[in-house]
N, C-alpha and C positions, 0 to 999 in steps of 0.2 A: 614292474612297479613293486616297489620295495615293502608299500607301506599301506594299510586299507584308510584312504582318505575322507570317508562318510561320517566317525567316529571321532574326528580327528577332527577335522575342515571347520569353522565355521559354514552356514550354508547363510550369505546375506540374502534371502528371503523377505518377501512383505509381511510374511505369518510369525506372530510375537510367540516365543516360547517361553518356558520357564527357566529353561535350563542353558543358555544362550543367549551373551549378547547380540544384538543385530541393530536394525538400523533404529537410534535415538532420537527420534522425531520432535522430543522436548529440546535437544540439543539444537538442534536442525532450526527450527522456530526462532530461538535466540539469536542464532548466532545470523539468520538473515535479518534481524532488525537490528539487531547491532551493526552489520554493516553499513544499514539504510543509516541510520543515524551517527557511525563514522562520519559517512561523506557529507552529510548535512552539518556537525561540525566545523569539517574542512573548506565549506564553504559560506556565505553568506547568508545562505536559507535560515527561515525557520522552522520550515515544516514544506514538508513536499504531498500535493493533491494528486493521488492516482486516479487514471483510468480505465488505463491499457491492464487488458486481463491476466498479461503476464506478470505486470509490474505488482498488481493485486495478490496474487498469488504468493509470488516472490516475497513480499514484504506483511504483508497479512496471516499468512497460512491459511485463506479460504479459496474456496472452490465451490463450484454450483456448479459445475457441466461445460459443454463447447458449446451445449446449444445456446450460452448465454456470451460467447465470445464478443468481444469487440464492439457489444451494442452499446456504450457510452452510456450507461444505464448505472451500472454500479462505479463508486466511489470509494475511497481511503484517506485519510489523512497520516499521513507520520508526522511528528514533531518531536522535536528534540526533549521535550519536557515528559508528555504528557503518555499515555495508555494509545497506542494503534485504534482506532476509528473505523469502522467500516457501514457506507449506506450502500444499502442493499434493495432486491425483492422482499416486503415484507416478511415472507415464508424463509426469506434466506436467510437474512436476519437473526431471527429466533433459530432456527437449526445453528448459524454460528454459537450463538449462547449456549446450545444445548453440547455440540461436537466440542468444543475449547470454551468451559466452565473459567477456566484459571485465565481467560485474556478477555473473555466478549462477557458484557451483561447489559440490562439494559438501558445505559447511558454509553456507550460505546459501539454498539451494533444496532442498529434502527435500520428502518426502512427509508429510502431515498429516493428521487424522482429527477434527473437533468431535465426531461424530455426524449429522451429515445429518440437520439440525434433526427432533431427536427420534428418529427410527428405528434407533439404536444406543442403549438405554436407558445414563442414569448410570453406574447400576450397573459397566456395562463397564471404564469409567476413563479414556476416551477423554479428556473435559472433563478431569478432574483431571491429566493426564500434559500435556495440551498446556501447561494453567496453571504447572505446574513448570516445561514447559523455558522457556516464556515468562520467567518469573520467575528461572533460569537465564541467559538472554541479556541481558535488562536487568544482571544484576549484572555479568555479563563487562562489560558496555556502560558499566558504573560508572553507571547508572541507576537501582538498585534502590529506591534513595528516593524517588523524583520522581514523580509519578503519571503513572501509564498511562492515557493518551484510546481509547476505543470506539467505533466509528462506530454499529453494528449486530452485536449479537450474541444469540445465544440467552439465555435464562433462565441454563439452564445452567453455561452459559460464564461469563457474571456472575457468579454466583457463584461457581462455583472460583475465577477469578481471585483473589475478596476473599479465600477459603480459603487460597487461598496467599500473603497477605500484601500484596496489591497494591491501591492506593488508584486506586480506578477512577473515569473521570470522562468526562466528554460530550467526544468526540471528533468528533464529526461536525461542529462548527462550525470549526474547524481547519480540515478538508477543503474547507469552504463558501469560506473566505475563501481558501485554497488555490488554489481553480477559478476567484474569479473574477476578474474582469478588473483591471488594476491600477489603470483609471483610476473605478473604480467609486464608487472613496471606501469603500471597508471598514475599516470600524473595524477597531484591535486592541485585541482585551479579552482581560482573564486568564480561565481556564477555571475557574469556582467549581466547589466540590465541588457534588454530588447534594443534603446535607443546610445548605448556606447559605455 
């Protein structure tokens, strides 16, 4: 070895120096919502409803844990207009606001309730209140008309949504072509409705 490479090297580490660039996590942040809202351009959407915790992740920048994986519990909205959305664990929530000052406060990060797929019956109104304020935020967002993409959600949930007026449609390929890489060669196709 020619050369002492410790002095020299970047080391990309998780630990912020002063003296070294490394990984840009404000970059990083941007540039996964900019793609989420590429593909929402490139399609029909107007705004796409997460639930799936990667898709959360991916396009939010939050995170709570695994132990909170996949329980159809937490929520997102992207839209093309408006500030990323996230309903949460109440305590999530407010840690969003506190972790990313500069994207969450408290009109955008709230606490939210589907039902914890299934274990809070209909009845309750939890699905139906979410679907309103959904249905609320798109029209602030001057979205109302434009159909809402879905990645993964309850029964439920689907349906309030149409309940409350909202033409729902496959979200999850939005997400696909989102995540992958750009030299992939991913098509962009409009998002057909469910019935053709």
């Amino acid at each position: 070895m020619d050369e002492f490479p410790v002095a020299t090297t970047p080391s990309p580490g998780l630990h912020g120096v002063d003296w070294e660039n490394r990984v840009d996590f404000g970059r990083l942040r941007d540039y996964r919502l900019a793609r989420v809202r590429e593909q929402l351009e490139a399609s029909d959407l107007g705004a796409i409803l997460l639930f799936e915790t990667s898709n959360i992740r991916y396009a939010t920048s939050t995170h709570i844990g695994y132990w909170a994986f996949n329980k159809g519990e937490r929520y997102a909205l992207i839209s093309r207009t408006g500030p990323p959305r996230i309903w949460d664990f109440g305590s999530a929530a407010k840690a969003h606001r506190l972790q990313l000052p500069q994207w969450y406060d408290e009109t955008n990060s709230v606490g939210g309730n589907t039902g914890l797929q299934g274990a809070i019956s209909p009845a309750v109104g939890l699905q139906r209140r979410a679907a309103e304020e959904l249905r609320s935020v798109l029209k602030e967002d001057g979205l109302a008309d434009m159909p809402l993409g879905v990645d993964v959600a309850e029964t439920t949930v689907f349906l309030e949504l149409q309940r409350a007026g909202l033409d729902v449609r496959d979200g999850q390929q939005v997400m696909r072509r989102s995540t992958r890489s750009r030299g992939s060669g991913a098509a962009r196709t409009r998002t057909s409705s469910p019935t053709g």
